[in-house]
C-alpha positions as CSV (number, residue, x, y, z in Angstrom):
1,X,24.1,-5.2,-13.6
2,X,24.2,-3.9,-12.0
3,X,26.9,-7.5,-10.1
4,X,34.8,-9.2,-13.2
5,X,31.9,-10.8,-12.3
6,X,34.1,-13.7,-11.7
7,X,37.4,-11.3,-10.8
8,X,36.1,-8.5,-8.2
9,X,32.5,-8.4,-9.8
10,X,11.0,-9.7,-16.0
11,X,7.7,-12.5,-14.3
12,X,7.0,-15.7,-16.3
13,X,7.5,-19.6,-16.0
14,X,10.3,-19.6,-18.6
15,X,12.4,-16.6,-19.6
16,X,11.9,-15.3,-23.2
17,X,14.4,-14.3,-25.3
18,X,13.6,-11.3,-27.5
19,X,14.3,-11.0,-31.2
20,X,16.6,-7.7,-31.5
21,X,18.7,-6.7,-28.4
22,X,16.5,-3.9,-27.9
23,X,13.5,-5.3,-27.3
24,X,14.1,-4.7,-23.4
25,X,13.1,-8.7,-22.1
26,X,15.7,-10.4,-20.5
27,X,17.3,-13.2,-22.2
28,X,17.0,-17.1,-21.5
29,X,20.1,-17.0,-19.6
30,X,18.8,-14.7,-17.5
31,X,15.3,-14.1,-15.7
32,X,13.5,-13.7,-12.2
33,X,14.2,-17.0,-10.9
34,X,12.0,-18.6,-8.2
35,X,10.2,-15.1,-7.1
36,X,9.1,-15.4,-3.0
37,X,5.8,-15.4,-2.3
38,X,5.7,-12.1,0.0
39,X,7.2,-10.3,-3.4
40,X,5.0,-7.8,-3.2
41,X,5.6,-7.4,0.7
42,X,9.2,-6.5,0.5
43,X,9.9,-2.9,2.1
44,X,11.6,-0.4,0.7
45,X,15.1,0.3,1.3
46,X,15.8,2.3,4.7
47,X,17.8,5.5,4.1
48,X,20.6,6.0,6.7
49,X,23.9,7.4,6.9
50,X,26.9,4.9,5.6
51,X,30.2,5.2,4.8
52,X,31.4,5.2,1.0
53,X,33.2,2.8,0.3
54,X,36.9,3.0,-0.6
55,X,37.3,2.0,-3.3
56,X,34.1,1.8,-5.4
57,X,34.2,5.3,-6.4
58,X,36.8,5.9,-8.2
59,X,36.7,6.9,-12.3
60,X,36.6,3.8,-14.0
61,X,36.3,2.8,-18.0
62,X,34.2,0.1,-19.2
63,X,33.8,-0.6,-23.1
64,X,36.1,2.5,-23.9
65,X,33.7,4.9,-22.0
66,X,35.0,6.9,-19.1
67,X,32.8,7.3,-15.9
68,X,34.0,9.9,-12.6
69,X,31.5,8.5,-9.9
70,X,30.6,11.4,-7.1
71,X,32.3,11.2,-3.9
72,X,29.7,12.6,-1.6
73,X,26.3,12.5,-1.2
74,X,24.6,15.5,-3.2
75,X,21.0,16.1,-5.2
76,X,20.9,14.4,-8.1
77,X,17.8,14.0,-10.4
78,X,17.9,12.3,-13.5
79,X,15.2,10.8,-16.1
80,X,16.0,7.9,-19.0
81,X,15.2,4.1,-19.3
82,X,15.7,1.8,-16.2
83,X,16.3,-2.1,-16.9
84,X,17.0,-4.7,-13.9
85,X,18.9,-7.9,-13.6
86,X,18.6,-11.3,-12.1
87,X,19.5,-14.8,-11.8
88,X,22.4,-14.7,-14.1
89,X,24.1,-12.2,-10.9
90,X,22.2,-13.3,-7.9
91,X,24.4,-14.5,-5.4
92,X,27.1,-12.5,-7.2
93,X,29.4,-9.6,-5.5
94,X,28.5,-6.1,-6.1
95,X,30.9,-3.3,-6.6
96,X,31.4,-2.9,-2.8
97,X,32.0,-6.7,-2.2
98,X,28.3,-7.5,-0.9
99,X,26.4,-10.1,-2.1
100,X,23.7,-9.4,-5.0
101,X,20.2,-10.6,-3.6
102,X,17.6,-9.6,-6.4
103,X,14.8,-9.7,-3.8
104,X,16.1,-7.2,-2.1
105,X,15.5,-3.2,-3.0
106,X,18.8,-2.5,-4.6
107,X,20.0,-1.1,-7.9
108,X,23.3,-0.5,-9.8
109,X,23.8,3.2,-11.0
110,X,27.4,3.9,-13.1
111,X,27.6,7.7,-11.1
112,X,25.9,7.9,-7.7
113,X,28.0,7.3,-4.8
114,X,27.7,4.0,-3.1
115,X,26.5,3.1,-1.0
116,X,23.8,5.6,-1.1
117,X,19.5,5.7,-1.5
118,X,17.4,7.1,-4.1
119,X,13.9,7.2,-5.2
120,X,12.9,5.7,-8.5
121,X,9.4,6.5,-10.0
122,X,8.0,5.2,-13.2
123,X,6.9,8.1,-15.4
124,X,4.0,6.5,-16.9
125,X,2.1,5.3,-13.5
126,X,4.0,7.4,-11.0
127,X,4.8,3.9,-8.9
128,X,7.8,4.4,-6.6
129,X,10.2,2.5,-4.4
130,X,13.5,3.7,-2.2
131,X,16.4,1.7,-3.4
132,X,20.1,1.4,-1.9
133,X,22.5,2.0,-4.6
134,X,25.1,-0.5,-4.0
135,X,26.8,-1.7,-7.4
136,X,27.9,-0.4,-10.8
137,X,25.5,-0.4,-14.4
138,X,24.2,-0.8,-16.2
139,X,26.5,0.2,-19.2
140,X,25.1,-1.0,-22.7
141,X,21.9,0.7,-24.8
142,X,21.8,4.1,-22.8
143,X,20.3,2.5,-19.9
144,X,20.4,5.0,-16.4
145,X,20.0,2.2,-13.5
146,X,19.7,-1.4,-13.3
147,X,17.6,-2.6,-10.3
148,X,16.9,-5.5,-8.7
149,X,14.0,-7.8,-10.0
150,X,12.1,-7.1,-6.7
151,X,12.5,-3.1,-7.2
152,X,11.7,-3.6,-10.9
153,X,8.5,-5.6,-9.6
154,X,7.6,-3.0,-7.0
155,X,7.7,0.2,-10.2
156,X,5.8,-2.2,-12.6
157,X,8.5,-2.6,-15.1
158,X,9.1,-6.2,-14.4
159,X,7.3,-7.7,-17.3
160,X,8.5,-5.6,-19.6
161,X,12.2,-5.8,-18.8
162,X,12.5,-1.8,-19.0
163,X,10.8,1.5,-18.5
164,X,11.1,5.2,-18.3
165,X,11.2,6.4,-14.7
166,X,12.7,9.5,-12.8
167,X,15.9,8.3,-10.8
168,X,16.4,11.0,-7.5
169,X,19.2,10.7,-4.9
170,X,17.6,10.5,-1.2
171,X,20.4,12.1,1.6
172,X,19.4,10.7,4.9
173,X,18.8,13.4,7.4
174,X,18.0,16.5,5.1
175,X,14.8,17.9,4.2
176,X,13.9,17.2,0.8
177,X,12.3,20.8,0.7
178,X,16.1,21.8,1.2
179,X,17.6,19.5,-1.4
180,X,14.9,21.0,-3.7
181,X,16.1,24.6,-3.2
182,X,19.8,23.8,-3.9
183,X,20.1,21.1,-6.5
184,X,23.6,20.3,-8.1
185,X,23.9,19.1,-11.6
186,X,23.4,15.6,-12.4
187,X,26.4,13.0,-11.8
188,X,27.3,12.8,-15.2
189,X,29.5,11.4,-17.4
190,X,32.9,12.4,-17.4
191,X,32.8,13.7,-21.0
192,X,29.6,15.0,-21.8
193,X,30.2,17.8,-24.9
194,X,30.3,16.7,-27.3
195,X,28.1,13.1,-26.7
196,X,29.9,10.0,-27.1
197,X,29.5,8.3,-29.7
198,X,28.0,4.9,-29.1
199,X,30.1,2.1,-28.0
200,X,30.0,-1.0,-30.2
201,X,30.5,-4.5,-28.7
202,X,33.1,-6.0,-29.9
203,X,33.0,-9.1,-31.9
204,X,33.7,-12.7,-29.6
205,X,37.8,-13.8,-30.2
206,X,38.4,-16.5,-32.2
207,X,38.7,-19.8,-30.9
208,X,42.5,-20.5,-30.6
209,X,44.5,-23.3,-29.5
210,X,47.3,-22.9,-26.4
211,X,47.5,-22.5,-22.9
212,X,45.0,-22.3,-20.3
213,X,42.0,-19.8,-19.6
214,X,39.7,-18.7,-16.6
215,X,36.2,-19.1,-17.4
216,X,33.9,-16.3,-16.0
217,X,30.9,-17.1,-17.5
218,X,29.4,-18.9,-20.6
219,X,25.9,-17.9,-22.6
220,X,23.7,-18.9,-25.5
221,X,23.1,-15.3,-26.3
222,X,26.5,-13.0,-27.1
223,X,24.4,-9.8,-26.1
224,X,23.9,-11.6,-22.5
225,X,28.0,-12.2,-22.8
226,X,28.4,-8.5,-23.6
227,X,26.2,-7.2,-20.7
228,X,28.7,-9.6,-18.4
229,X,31.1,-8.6,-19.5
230,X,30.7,-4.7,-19.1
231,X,29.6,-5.7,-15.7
232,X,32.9,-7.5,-14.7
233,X,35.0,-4.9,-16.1
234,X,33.2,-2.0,-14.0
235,X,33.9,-3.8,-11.0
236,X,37.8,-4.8,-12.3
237,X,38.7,-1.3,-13.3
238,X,41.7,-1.3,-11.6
239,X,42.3,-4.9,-11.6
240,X,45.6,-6.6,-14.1
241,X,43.3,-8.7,-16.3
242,X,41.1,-7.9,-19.2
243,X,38.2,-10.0,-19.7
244,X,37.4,-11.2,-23.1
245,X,34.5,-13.2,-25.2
246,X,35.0,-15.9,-27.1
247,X,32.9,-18.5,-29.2
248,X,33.2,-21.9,-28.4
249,X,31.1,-24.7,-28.6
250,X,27.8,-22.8,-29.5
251,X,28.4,-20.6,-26.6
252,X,29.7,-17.4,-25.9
253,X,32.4,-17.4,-22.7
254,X,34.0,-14.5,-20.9
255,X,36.9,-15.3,-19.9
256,X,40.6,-14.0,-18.7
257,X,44.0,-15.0,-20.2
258,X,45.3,-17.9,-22.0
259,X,48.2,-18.4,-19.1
260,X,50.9,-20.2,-20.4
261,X,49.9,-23.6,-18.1
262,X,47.4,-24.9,-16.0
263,X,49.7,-24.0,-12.6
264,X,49.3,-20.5,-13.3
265,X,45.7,-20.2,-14.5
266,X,44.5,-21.9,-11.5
267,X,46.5,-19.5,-8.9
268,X,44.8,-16.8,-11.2
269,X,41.0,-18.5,-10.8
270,X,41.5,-19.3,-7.1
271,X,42.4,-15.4,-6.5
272,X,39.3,-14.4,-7.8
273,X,37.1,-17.0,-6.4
274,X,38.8,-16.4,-2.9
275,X,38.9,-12.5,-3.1
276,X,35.5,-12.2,-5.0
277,X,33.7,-15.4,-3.9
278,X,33.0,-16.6,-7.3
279,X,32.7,-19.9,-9.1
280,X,35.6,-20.0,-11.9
281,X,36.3,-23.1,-14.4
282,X,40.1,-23.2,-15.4
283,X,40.2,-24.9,-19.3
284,X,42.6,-25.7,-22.3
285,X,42.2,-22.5,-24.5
């Protein structure tokens, strides 16, 4: 998620929270929301010919782990562990500045072009749906694609929170007998030999005392911080802030700054609600 969330950026009646991060349920702060009836009515995504955009594709490092996104549309196929994301993004930008609907057949990939299509199957049942690819993640426990809670529903991976499927590139307009005969590496990676090591979060900053910060987010659980804020720096790669957690409270907040006054952080928190369309909370540090 997938969704600088603040700077740009699975069904029961109450959302679990799992014991160990890896347990692959969302967290409470997170979940499917109020699902629409016609859930399991929802087409899949059209393939067509768009535009990439601008400036969503460039390389881009989030929790010290470099990423070179491809710049056309070429085969890709790709098999690992898919997770999705909801409420705690709906309504949210995406990495191309539209608006996250989790109903809608979408999904966040940290390589494929976007916008672009592919066709994700679930190894164990062989359920598919067509998903636009219009947002970055995920980036944290070796995850290949978020998607939407209405693409996760669709695959049967939902409930679960995660599953193994087969992720595949669609390019609108050729024969996928052709795309077959000609395939291209995976996107990968930009270093790929030897494998990273694995990134660990970083402990929440200390609560101290002075100035003024921008509030992106708060959470009960850190790992639900963390995921936020991997997703806001993937979308604010080349933006001049650097998103932090801290513990305050009993919660875990991501946040930007301290500015030295209230003057300042608020110009700060009104660029990024007026460029990014999200809600910010400006605060004593």
């Amino acid at each position: 998620m997938l969704t600088a969330a603040a700077l740009l950026a699975a069904c029961h009646t109450a959302p679990l929270k799992p014991s160990t991060p890896s347990s692959g349920r969302y967290y409470k702060d997170d979940g499917p929301g109020e699902a629409p009836a016609n859930l399991d009515q929802i087409p899949d995504a059209v393939p067509r010919l768009e535009p990439l955009n601008r400036f969503a594709n460039r390389p881009y490092t989030v929790l010290g782990q470099d990423y070179v996104p491809a710049t056309t549309l070429r085969p890709y196929k790709e098999r690992g562990v898919a997770s999705w994301y909801g409420k705690m993004f709906h309504g949210q930008k995406t990495s191309i500045g539209e608006t996250y609907d989790m109903y809608a057949m979408t999904a966040a990939h940290p390589t494929l072009p976007l916008p672009s299509y592919a066709r994700v199957t679930n190894v164990a049942t062989g359920r598919s749906v067509i998903v636009r690819v219009n947002d970055r993640g995920p980036f944290l426990q070796g995850r290949i694609i978020d998607l939407s809670y209405a693409a996760a529903n669709r695959v049967g991976i939902a409930a679960r929170g995660s599953g193994e499927v087969e992720v595949e590139s669609i390019i609108p307009g050729e024969s996928p007998m052709l795309t077959a005969q000609a395939p291209l590496p995976p996107v990968a990676r930009a270093v790929e030999a030897p494998p990273a090591a694995p990134v660990t979060p970083q402990p929440p900053q200390p609560q101290v005392a002075g100035g003024y910060a921008v509030q992106l987010g708060a959470f009960q659980s850190y790992n639900n911080a963390q995921n936020f804020l991997a997703h806001v720096q993937g979308q604010l790669a080349d933006a001049k802030v650097e998103p932090k957690v801290r513990e305050a409270n009993g919660l875990y907040r991501v946040y930007v700054g301290p500015y030295a006054d209230r003057d300042e952080a608020r110009r700060v928190a009104d660029r990024i609600t007026n460029v990014f369309g999200m809600a910010t909370t400006v605060a004593p540090h």
